[in-house]
DOKEMI-714370 format. One record per residue (C-alpha): z, y, x; residue number from 1. Coordinates in Angstrom, 1 decimal, always signed. Layout:
REM residues N
<r Z="Z" Y="Y" X="X" num="NUM"/>
...
This chain:
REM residues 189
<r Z="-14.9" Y="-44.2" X="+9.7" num="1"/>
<r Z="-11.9" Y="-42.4" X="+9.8" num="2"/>
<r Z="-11.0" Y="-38.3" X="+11.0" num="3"/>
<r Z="-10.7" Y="-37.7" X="+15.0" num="4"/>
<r Z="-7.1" Y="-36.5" X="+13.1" num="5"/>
<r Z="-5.9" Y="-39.3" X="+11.8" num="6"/>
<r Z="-7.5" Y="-41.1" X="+14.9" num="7"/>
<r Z="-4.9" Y="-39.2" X="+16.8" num="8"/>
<r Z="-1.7" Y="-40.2" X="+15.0" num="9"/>
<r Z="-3.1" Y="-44.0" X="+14.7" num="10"/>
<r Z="-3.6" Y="-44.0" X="+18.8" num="11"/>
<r Z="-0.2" Y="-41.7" X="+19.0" num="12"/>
<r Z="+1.7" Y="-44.8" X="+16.8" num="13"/>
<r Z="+0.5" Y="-48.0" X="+18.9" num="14"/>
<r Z="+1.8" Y="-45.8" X="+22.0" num="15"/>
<r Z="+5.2" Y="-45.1" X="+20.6" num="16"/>
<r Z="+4.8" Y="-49.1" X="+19.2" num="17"/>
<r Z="+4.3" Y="-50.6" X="+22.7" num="18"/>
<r Z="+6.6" Y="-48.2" X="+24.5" num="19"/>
<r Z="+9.2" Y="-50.2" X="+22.0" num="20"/>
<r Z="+8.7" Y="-53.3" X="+22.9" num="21"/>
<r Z="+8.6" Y="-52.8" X="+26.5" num="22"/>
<r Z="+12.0" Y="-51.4" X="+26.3" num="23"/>
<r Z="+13.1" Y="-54.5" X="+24.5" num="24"/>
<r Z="+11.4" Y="-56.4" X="+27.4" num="25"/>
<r Z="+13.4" Y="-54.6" X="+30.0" num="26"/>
<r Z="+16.8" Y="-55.1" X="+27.5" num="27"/>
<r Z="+15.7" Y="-58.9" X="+27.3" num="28"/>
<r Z="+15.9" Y="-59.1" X="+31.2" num="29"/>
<r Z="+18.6" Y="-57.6" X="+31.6" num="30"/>
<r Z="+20.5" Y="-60.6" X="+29.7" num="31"/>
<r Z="+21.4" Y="-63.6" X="+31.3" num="32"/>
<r Z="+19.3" Y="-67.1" X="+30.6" num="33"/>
<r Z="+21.4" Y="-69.5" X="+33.2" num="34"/>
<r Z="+20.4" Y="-68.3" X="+36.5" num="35"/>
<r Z="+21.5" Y="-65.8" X="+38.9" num="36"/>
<r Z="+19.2" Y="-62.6" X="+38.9" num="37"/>
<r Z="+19.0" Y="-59.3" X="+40.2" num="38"/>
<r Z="+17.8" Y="-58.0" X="+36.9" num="39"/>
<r Z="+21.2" Y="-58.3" X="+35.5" num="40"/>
<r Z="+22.6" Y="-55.4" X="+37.2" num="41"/>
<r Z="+19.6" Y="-53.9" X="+36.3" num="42"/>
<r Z="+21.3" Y="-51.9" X="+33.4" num="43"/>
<r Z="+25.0" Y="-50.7" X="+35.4" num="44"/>
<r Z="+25.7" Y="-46.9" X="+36.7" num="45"/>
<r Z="+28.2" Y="-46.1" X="+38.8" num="46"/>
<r Z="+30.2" Y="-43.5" X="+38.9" num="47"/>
<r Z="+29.3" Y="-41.9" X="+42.9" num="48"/>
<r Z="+30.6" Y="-38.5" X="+43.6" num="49"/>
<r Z="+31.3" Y="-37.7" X="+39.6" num="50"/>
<r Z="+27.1" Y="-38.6" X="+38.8" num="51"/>
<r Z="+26.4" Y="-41.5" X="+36.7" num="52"/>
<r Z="+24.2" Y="-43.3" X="+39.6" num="53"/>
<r Z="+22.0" Y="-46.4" X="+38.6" num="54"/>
<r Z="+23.2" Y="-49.8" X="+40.7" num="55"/>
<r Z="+19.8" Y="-50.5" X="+42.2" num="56"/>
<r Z="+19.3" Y="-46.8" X="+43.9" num="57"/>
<r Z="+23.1" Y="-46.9" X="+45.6" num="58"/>
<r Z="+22.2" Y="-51.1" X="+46.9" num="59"/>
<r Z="+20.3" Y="-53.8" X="+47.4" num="60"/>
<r Z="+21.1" Y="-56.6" X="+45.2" num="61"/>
<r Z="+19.6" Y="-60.3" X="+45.8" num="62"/>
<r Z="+20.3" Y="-64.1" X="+44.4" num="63"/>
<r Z="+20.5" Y="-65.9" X="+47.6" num="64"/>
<r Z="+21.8" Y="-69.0" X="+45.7" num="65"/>
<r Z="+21.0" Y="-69.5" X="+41.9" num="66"/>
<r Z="+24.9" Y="-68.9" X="+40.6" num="67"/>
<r Z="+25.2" Y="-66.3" X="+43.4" num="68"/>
<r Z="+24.4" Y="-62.2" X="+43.4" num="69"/>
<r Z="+25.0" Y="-60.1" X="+46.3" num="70"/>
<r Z="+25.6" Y="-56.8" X="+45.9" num="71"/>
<r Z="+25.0" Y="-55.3" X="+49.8" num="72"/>
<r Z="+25.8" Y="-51.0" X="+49.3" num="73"/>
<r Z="+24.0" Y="-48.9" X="+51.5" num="74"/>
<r Z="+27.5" Y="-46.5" X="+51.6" num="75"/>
<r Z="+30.6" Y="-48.7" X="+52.0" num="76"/>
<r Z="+32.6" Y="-45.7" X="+50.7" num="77"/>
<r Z="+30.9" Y="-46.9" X="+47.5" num="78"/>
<r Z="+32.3" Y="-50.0" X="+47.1" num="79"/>
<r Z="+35.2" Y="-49.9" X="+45.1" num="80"/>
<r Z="+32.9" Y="-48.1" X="+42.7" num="81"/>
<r Z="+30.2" Y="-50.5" X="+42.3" num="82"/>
<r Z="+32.9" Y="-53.1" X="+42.0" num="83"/>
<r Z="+34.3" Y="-51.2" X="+39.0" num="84"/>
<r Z="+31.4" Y="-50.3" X="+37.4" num="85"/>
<r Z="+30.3" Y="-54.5" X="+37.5" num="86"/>
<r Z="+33.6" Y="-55.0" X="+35.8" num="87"/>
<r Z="+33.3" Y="-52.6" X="+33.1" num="88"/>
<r Z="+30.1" Y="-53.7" X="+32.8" num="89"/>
<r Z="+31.7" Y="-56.5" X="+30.9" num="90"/>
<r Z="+29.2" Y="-58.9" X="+32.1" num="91"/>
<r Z="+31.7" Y="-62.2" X="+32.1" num="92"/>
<r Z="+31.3" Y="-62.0" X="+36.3" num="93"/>
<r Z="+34.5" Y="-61.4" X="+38.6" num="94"/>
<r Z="+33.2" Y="-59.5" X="+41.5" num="95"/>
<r Z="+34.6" Y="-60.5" X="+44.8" num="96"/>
<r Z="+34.6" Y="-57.9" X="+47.3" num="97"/>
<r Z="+35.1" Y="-58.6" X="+51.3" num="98"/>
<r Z="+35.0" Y="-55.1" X="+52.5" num="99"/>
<r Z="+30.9" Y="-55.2" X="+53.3" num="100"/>
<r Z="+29.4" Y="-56.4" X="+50.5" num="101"/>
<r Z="+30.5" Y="-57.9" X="+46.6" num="102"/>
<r Z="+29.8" Y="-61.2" X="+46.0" num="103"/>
<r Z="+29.4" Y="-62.0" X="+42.2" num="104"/>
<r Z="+29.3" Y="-66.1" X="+41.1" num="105"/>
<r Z="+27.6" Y="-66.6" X="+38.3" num="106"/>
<r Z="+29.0" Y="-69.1" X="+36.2" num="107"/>
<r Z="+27.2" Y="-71.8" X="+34.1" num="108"/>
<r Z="+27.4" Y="-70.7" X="+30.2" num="109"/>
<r Z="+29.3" Y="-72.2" X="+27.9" num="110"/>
<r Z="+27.3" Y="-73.2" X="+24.9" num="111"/>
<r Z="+29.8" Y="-70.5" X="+22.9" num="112"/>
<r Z="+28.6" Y="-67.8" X="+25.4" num="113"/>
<r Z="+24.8" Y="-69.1" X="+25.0" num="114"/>
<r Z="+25.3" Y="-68.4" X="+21.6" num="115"/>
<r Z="+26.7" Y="-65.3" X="+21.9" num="116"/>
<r Z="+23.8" Y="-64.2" X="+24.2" num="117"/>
<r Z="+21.3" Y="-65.3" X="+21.7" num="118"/>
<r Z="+23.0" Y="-63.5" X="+19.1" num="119"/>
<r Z="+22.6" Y="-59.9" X="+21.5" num="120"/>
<r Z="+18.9" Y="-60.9" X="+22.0" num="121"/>
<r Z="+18.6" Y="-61.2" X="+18.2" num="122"/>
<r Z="+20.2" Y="-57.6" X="+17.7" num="123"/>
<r Z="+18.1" Y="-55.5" X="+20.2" num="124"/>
<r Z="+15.2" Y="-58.1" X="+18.7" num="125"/>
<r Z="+16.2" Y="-56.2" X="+15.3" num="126"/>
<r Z="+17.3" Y="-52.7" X="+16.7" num="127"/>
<r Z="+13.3" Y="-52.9" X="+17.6" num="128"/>
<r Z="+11.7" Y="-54.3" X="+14.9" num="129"/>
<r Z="+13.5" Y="-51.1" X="+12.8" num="130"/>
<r Z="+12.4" Y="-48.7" X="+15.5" num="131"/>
<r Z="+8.2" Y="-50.1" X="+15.0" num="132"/>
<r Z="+8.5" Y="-49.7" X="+11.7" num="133"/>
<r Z="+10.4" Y="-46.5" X="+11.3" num="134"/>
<r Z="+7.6" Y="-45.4" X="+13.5" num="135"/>
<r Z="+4.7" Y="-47.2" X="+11.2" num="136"/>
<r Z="+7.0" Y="-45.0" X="+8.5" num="137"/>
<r Z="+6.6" Y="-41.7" X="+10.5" num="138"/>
<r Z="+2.9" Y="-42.0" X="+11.1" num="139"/>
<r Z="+2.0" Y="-43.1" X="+7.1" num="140"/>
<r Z="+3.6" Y="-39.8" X="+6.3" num="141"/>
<r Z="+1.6" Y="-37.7" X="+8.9" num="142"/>
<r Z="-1.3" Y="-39.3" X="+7.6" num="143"/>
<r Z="-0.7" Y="-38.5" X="+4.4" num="144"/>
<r Z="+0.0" Y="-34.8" X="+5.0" num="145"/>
<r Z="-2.9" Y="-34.6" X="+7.0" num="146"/>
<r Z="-5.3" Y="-35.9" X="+4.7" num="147"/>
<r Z="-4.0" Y="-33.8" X="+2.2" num="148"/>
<r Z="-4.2" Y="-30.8" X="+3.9" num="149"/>
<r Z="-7.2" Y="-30.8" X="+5.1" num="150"/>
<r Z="-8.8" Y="-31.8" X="+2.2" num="151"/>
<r Z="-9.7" Y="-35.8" X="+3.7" num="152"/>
<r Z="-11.3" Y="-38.4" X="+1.6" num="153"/>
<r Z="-8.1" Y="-40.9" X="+0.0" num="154"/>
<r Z="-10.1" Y="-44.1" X="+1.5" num="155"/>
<r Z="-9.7" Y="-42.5" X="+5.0" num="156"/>
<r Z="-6.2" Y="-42.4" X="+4.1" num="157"/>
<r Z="-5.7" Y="-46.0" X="+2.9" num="158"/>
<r Z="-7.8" Y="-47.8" X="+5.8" num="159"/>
<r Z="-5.2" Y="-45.3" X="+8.3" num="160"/>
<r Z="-2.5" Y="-46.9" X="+6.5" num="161"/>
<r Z="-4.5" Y="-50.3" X="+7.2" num="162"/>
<r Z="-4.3" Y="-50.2" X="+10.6" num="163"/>
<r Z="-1.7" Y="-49.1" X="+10.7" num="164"/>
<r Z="+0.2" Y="-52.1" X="+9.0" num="165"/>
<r Z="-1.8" Y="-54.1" X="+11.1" num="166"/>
<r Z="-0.5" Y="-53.0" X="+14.2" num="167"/>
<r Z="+2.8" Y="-52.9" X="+12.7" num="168"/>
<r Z="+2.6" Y="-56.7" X="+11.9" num="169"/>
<r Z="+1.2" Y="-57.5" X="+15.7" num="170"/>
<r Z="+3.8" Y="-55.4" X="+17.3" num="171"/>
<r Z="+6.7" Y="-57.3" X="+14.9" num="172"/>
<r Z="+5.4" Y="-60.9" X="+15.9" num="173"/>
<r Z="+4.8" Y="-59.8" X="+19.5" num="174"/>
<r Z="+8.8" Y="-59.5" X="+19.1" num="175"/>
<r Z="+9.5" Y="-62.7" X="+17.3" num="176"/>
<r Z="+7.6" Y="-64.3" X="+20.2" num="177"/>
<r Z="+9.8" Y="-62.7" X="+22.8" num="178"/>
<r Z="+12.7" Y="-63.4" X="+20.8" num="179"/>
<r Z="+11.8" Y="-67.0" X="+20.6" num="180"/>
<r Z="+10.8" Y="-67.2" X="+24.7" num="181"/>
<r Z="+14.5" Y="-65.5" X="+25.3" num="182"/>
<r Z="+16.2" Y="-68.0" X="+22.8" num="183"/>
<r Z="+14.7" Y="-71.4" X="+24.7" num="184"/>
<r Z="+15.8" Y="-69.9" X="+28.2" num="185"/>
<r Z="+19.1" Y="-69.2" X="+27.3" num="186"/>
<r Z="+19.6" Y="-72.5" X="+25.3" num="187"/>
<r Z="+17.8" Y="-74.4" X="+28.3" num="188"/>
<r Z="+20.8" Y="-76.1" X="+29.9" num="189"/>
């Protein structure tokens, strides 16, 4: 049985912990596996009226066709915008605008550009992996100042740090898997 305390930061850890890999679940969407998807955008701001204004609250953006986005603004004054901000999104998609709406093709990958994508997955795969256990890192050393300042039993200390590395170890192969669910759609041909 371990201290309502140290309770706290083991509770206040797995929060920070899965609030990580969400974020790498959104990042994960946000690259492409083949098909055309709204989520792509997901990630662009554009520049409206000097504010940094995220795509999907300035548009509607669908996948009528599976290598096809449309990008229908709900100002057509924001156009030339939107179409700037898709390009400097750096994406490897030439908007094509007609006055009413941008039209994006989404070309098949290349196996080099699969590759490429896989290697990005891999990086914010890692970027996370260090964030969990700077965060495991943060928490032992809370623990630790906690049990020593208010006088705790060391074996409360050590099964914190348990559970700690517990989690930790979920959390990292709850990554791997994504990683590994992200690397067979994007290879899938």
């Amino acid at each position: 049985m371990i201290s309502e305390e140290l309770t706290r930061i083991v509770e206040d850890a797995n929060e920070h912990m899965r609030k990580s890999v969400d974020h790498l679940l959104g990042e994960l969407k946000s690259i492409r596996a083949g098909r055309a998807s709204p989520s792509m955008l997901e990630n662009i701001r554009v520049n409206y009226y000097g504010s940094q204004t995220p795509l999907n609250q300035m548009a509607s953006v669908n996948a009528p066709q599976p290598d096809l986005l449309v990008v229908q603004p709900w100002d057509r004054n924001a156009l030339a915008d939107i179409e700037k901000a898709i390009q400097s999104a750096n994406l490897g998609i030439n908007p094509s605008n007609d006055g009413s709406v941008i039209r994006l093709p989404v070309p098949p990958l290349s196996e080099e550009r699969r590759i490429d994508l896989v290697k990005t997955a891999r990086t914010r795969g890692e970027e996370t992996k260090v964030s969990i256990r700077n965060i495991r890192r943060h928490s032992k050393d809370h623990v630790k100042s906690s049990v020593k300042d208010e006088n705790l039993p060391e074996d409360m200390g050590h099964e914190c740090d348990d559970r700690l590395q517990k989690m930790t170890d979920d959390y990292i192969s709850k990554v791997d898997q994504l990683l590994d669910h992200k690397e067979s759609e994007i290879m899938e041909v």
